[in-house]
C-alpha positions in Angstrom: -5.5 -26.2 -107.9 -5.0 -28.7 -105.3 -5.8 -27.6 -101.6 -8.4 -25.5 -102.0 -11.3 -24.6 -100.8 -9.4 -24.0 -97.4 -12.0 -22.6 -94.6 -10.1 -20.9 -91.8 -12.0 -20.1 -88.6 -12.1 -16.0 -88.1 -12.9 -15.0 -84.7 -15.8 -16.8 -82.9 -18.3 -15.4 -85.4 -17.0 -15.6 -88.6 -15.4 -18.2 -91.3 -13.5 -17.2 -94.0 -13.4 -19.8 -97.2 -10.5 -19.6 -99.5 -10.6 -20.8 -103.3 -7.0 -19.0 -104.3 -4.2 -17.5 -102.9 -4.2 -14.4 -105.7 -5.0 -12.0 -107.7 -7.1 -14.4 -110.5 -9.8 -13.6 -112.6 -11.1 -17.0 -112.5 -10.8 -17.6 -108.9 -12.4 -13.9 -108.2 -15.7 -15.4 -110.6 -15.8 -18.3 -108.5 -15.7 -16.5 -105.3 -18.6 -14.4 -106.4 -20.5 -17.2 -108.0 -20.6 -19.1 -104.5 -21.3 -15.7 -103.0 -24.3 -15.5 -105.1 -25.5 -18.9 -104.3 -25.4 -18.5 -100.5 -27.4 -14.9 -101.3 -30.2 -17.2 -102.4 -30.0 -19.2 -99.4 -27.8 -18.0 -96.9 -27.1 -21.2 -94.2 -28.7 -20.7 -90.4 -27.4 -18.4 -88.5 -25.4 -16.4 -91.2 -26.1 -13.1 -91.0 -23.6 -11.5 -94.0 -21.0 -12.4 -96.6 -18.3 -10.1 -97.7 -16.9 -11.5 -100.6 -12.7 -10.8 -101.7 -10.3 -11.0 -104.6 -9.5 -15.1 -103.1 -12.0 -15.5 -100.5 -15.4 -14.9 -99.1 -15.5 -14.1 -95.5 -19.3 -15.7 -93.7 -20.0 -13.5 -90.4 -22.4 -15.9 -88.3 -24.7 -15.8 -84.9 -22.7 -18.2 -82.8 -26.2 -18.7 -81.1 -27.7 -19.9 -83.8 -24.6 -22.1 -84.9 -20.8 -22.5 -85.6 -17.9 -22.6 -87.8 -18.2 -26.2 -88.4 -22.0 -26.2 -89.7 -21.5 -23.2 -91.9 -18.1 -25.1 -93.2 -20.5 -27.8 -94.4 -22.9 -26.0 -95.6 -20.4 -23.7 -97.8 -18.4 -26.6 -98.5 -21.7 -28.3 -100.7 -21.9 -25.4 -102.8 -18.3 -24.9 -103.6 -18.6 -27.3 -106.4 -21.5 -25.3 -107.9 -19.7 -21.9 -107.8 -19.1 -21.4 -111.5 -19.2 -18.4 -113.6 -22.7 -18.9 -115.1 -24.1 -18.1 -111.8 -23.1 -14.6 -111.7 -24.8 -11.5 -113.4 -22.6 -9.0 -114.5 -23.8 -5.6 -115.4 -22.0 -3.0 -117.6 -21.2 0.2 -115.9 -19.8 3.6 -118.0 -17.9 5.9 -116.1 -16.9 9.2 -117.7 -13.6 10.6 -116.9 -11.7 13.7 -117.6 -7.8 12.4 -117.7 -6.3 15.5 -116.2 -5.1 14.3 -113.3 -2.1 15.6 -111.3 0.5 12.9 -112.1 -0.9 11.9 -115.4 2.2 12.8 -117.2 4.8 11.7 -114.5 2.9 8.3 -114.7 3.7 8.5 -118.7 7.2 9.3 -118.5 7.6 6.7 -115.8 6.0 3.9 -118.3 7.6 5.7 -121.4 4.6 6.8 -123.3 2.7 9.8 -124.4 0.3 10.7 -122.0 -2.0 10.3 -124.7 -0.7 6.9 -125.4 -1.6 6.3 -121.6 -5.2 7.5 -121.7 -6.2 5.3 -125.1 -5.1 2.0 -123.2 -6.7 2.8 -120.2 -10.1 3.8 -122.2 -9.4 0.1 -124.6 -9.9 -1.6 -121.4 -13.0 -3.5 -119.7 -12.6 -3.7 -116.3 -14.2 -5.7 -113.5 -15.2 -5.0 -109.9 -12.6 -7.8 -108.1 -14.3 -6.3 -104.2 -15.2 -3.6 -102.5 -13.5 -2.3 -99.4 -11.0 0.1 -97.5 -13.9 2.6 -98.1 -18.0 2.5 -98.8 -18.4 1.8 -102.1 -14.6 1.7 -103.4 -14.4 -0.9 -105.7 -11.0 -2.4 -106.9 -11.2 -2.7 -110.9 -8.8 -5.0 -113.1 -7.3 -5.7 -115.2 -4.9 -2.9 -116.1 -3.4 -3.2 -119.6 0.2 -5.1 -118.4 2.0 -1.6 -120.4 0.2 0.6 -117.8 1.1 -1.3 -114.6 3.3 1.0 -112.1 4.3 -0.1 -108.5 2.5 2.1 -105.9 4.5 5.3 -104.8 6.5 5.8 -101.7 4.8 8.8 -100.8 1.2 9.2 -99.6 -0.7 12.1 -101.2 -3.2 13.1 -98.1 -6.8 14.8 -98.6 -7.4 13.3 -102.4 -10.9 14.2 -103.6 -13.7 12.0 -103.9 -13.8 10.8 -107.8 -10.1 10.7 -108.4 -8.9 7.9 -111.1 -6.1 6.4 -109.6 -3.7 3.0 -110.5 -1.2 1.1 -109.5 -0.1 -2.4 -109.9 -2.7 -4.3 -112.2 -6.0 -2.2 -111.1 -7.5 1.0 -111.1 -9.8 2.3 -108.9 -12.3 5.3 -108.2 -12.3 7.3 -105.3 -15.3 7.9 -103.4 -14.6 10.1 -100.4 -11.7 12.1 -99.6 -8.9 10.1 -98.3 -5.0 9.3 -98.8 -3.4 7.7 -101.3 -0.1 6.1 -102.6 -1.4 5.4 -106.3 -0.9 7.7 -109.3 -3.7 10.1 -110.2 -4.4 10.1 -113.7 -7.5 11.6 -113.9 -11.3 12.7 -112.6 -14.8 11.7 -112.5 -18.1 13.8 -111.7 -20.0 9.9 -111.5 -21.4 9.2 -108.1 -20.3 5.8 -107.1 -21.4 6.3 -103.7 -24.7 8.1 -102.4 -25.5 6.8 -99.1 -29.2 8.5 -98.9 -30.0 5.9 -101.4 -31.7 2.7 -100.6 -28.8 0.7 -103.1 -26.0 3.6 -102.0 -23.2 1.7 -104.2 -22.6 1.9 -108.3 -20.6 -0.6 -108.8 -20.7 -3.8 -106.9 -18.0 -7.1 -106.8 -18.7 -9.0 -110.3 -19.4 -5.3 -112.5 -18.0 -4.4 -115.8 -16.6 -1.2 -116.1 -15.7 1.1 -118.9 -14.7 4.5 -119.0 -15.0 6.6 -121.3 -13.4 10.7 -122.1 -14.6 13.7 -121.3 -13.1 17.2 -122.8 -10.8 15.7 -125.3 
């Protein structure tokens, strides 16, 4: 696609670099592909990357140097950010689909609940990003038959280890916290354990399938 990469200056310390302008699964691999090359050698003066569904976002020491150096330097790899770089893991998440508005998310599709869970289990999901919340990692893509806008109300004090979806992903929950998306079902996996020295299951590039408990 013409007009990218576009680099857009974020603050005095940070540069964000843009390869898309949506929710892609190729433009997601390249993102993490050129965030894995800059993990092998990240430029002068760039102290983290945080990489998103379009874009990967370079925090800097502006005493060290600036948004125009790291531009160059990111701008090199760009070309070299393709899939092959990227290692992605397999990750099995058991779930029990019990959850709350399991059925009102069936009616609304017009399916079975049962119908519901077997697409959702048929699918292989990968980590787009992380974010909103330590180790809450944004999976797609959702079978186009399961896909449901979010709801207009906000559910408050939602457990940690809730399956939720709306829109084309599905997600995990790994603390307690709000949420407008339907909750379909539960999982006892520990996606997030911050007394460990790699705190985070699933990371931006992952494979993820689930698979039934108690049916």
């Amino acid at each position: 696609m013409s007009g990218w990469p576009l680099f857009r200056a974020v603050g005095e310390a940070a540069l964000q670099v843009e390869l898309g302008d949506r929710i892609d699964d190729a433009v997601n691999r390249r993102i993490l592909a050129l965030d894995a090359l800059l993990a092998r050698d990240l430029p002068a003066g760039v102290t983290e990357t945080v990489p998103a569904y379009a874009a990967l976002l370079l925090h800097f020491d502006p005493l060290v140097t600036d948004h125009g150096a790291v531009e160059q330097a990111v701008r090199g790899l760009v070309p070299k950010a393709v899939a092959g770089v990227l290692e992605e893991r397999e990750r099995v998440i058991p779930v029990r689909y019990d959850g709350p508005e399991l059925h009102a998310a069936a009616e609304r599709l017009g399916l079975a609940a049962e119908t519901l869970v077997e697409r959702h289990l048929a699918g292989l999901y990968r980590v787009y990003m992380c974010g909103f919340a330590p180790g809450y990692a944004y999976l797609g893509s959702l079978d186009e038959t399961l896909r449901l806008p979010r709801k207009l109300e906000i559910v408050r004090d939602v457990p940690a280890g809730t399956l939720i979806i709306a829109g084309a992903q599905c997600i995990v929950t790994t603390q307690t916290m709000p949420t407008g998306w339907w909750r379909i079902g539960r999982s006892d996996a520990t996606l997030f354990e911050p007394s460990l020295a790699m705190p985070f299951l699933l990371a931006p590039g992952d494979r993820v399938r689930f698979v039934a408990e108690g049916l």
